[in-house]
Structures are given as structure tokens and as C-alpha cells.
C-alpha positions as CSV (number, residue, x, y, z in Angstrom):
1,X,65.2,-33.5,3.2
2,X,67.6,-36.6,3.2
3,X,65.4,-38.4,5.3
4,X,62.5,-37.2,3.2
5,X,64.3,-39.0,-0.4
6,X,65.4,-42.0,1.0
7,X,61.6,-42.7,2.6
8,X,60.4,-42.1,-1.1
9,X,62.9,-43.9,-2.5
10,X,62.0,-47.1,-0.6
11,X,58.3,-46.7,-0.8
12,X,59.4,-46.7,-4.8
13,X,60.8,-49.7,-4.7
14,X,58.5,-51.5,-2.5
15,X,55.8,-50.7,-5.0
16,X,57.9,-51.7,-7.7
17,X,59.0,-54.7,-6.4
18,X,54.6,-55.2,-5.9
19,X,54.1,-54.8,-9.3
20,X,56.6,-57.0,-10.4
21,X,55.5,-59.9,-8.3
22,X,51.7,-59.2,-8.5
23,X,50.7,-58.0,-11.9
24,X,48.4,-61.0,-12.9
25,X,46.5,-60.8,-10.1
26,X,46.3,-56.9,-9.9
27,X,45.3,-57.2,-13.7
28,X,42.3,-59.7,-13.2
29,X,41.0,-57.7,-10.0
30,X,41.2,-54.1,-11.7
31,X,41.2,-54.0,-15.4
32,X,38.8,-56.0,-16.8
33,X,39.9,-56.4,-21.0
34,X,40.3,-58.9,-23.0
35,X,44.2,-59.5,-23.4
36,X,45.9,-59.9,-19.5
37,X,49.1,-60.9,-20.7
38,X,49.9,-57.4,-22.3
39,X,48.5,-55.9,-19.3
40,X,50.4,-57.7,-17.3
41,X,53.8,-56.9,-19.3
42,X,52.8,-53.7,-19.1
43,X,52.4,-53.4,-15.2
44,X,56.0,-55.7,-15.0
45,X,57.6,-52.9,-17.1
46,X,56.0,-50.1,-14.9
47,X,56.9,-51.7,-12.1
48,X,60.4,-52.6,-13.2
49,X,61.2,-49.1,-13.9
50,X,59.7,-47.6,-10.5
51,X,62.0,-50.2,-8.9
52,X,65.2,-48.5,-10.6
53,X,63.7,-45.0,-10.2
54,X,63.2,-45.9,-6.1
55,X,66.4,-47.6,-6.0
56,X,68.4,-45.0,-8.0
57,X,67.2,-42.6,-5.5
58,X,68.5,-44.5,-2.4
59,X,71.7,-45.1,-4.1
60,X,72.4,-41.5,-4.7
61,X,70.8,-40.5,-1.1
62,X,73.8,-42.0,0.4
């Protein structure tokens, strides 16, 4: 089950850390309205928050 958290917990992060990095160009390819930059604060706040969700889980794991 340990092994099972921390695994979660990195993919979390991982994908957070994606987000973070890459939300303009995941909001040009998949959403396709007028105002990106929202979008794209929207996705850096998602991601942001499934970065300290993943990384609070590999924190308390250990």
C-alpha cells in the first residue's frame, strides 16, 4: 500500500509539474475559446495544486 501512495504521489506531481510548464500549448491544442490566458491560469493553478497534492503525499509516505 506504501508502494502503492508513493507511485501516485509521483505520478501527481509529474502531471503537475506538466501542467505548469505546458499550459499554453495544451490550451491552443485542446480547448479552443476565445480568452487562452484565463485558460491557461486556470490549468497553472490546477496544475500547481496537483503538484502540492502529489508532493504532500510523498512527504507524508515517508
Amino acid at each position: 500500500m506504501r508502494i502503492f501512495l508513493l507511485f501516485i504521489g509521483v505520478i501527481a506531481a509529474v502531471i503537475g509539474v506538466k501542467f505548469i510548464y505546458d499550459a499554453r500549448p495544451i490550451v491552443k491544442k485542446y480547448f479552443s475559446f476565445g480568452d487562452k490566458n484565463d485558460a491557461s491560469l486556470g490549468l497553472k493553478m490546477f496544475g500547481f495544486l496537483l503538484l502540492l497534492m502529489g508532493s504532500l503525499l510523498i512527504y507524508f509516505n515517508f
